[in-house]
N, C-alpha and C positions, 0 to 999 in steps of 0.2 A: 532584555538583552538586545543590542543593538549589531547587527548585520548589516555585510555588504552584498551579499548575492543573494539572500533570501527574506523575506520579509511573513511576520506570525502576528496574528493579530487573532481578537475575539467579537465577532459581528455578532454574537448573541451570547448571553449566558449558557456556558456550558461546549460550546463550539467553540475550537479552535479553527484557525483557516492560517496554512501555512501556502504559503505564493514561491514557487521557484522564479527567482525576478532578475534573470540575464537574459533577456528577449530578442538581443543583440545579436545571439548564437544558440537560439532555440532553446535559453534555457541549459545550456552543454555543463557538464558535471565536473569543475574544477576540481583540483585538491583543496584549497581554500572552502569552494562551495562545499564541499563534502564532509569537512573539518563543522562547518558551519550547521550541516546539518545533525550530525552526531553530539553537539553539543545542546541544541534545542529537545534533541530527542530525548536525552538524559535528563532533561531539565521536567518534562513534560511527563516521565514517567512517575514524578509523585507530587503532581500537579491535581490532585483530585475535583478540582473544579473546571478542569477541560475534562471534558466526557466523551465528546466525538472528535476527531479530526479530521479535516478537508486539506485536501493536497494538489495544487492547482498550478498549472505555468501560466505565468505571465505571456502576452502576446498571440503570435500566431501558433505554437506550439505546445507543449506538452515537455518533454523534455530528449533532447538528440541524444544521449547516451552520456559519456565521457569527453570531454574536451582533448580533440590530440592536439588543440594550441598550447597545451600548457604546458609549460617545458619541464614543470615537475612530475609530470606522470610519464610525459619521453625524454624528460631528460636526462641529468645523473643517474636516477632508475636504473633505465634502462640499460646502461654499460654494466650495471653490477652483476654476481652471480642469482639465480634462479632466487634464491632464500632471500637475499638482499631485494628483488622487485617484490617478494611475495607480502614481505614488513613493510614497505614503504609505501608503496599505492595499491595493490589487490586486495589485500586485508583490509586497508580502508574503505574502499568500495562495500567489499560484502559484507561489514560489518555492519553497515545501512539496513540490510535488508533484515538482519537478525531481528536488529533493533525494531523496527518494524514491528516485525510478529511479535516482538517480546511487550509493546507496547500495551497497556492494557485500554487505551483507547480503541475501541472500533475505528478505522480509518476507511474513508474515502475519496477514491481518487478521482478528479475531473477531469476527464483526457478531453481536449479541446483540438489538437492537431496532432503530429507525429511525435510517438512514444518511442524511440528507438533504442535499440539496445542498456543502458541501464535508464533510461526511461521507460522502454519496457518492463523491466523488472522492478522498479516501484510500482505500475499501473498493478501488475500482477500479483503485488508481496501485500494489498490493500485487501481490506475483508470484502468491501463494494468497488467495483471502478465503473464509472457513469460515464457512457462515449457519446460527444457529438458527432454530426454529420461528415467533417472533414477528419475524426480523430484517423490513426492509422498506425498498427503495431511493429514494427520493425526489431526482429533478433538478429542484429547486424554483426554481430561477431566473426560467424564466419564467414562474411564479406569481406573481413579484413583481415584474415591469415588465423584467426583464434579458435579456439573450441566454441563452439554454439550451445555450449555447458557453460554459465557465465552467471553467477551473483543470484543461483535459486533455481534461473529458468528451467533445468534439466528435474524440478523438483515437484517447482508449482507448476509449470504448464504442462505436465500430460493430466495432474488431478483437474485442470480446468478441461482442458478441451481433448484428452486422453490421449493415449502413447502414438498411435498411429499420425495424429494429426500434427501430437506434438515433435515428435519424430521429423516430419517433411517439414515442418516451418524453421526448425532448427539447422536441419541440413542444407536449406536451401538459402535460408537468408533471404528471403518473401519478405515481401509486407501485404499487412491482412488489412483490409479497410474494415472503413466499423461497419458496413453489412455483414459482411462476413462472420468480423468478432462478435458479433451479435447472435447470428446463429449458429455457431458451433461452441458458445457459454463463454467465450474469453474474456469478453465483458456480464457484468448484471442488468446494465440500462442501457440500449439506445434511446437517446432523444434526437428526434427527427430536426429539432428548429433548435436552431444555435443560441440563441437569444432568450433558451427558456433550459437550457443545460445548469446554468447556476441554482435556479428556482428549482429543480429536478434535486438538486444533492442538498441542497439547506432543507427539504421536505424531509427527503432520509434522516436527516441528521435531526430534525424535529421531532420523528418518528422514536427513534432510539432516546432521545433524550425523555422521551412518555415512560422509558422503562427506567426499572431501577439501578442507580450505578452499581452496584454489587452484578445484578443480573445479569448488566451486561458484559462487563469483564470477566464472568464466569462464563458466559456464553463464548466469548471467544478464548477464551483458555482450553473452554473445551472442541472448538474445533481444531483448536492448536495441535492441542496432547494426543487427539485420539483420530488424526491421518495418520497417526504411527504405532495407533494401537491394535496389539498383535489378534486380535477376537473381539467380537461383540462384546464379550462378557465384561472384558478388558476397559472396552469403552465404555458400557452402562454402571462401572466401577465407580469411572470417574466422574460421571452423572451424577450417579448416587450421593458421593458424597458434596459436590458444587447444589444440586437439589437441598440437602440438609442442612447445609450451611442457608441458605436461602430463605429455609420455608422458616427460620428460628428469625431473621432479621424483622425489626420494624416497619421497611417497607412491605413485605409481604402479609405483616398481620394488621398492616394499615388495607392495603388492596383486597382481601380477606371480608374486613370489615364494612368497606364501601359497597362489593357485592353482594353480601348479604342484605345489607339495607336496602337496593337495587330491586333484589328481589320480592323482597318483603312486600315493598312498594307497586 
């Protein structure tokens, strides 16, 4: 597929590496760009030879949230009634982040500079986010008149960095640098040296690709299903059965076979 504000490409078998590539304006989330991204997404979900995905902005950033240039997200929109903005630009927004989760790619994100507002919320809707030295998280919403409940964040950031924390970063519209994000879990990785951030997430992505594709889209299926499962019991249900589908495939009675000779040995 051929793109104007995003660019997908595979630097290894098995990896995808998707580029937010408007560098111009930090990366800002057009309707077009956003149109652009729901269509790769769909495209990838039965792409079974991308296994990982990497999610990277071009330039100095990361990505600054929504673009208020574009006259399709303030403009017509915005005169209409409530139902009218909620179908034409909100829905497209969050429907990103669904897509996301629903992907059965493990995703990773490589926050290189300021994640801001729905660049926050792809950093955070990722199974890994990998931060360099200058990354830096911004929930800008309600700096600009909105709820600080915006596209997940009210969802995914107290399970990352818990309610109380998530709470004042939401209300106050802060940005956390990535020391910070580091130590209170909002990111997976600091890397200290800028220049060794990409090497950092093509390792992860190396790493999962050692396991087996079944394994690992059941692995995040099931961190998926069971942040919302109601008991243990509930969750180890769903184990159970992603476990049995598992242990019957080829790749596990191939892995099976290679440790026992291992040990033999």
């Amino acid at each position: 597929m051929v793109f104007r504000n995003i660019q997908f490409e595979e630097p290894e078998a098995g990896i995808g590496f998707l580029t937010l590539n408007r560098p111009d304006c930090l990366n800002a989330l057009s309707i077009e760009m956003v149109e652009e991204l729901h269509a790769l997404f769909r495209e990838l979900h039965y792409r079974e030879q991308v296994r990982v995905l990497l999610i990277a902005g071009r330039g100095r950033g990361f990505c600054a949230g929504a673009d208020l240039r574009d006259e399709k997200i303030l403009g017509p929109a915005m005169s209409r009634d409530t139902a009218g903005h909620l179908e034409v630009v909100q829905r497209k927004f969050s429907a990103l982040i669904i897509e996301m989760r629903r992907l059965p790619q493990p995703i990773i994100s490589i926050v290189n500079g300021p994640a801001a507002g729905g660049g926050l919320c792809i950093a955070i809707a990722s199974d890994v986010t990998i931060a360099g030295p200058r990354a830096a998280f911004t929930a800008s919403f309600a700096n600009i008149g909105l709820s600080g409940g915006e596209l997940g964040t009210s969802y995914l950031l107290p399970r990352l960095v818990g309610i109380a924390r998530a709470s004042e970063i939401l209300l106050t519209g802060r940005t956390v640098q990535a020391q910070e994000a580091d130590r209170i879990g909002l990111v997976s990785l600091l890397v200290e040296e800028e220049e060794k951030l990409m090497d950092a997430a093509m390792e992860k992505a190396r790493a999962m690709l050692g396991k087996s594709r079944l394994g690992l889209r059941l692995t995040k299926e099931a961190l998926n299903r069971n942040q919302m499962a109601p008991s243990l019991e509930a969750a180890i249900c769903v184990e159970d059965l992603n476990q049995s589908v598992c242990a019957t495939s080829s790749d596990f009675l191939r892995e099976v076979e290679k440790f026992q000779k291992k040990k033999k040995g």
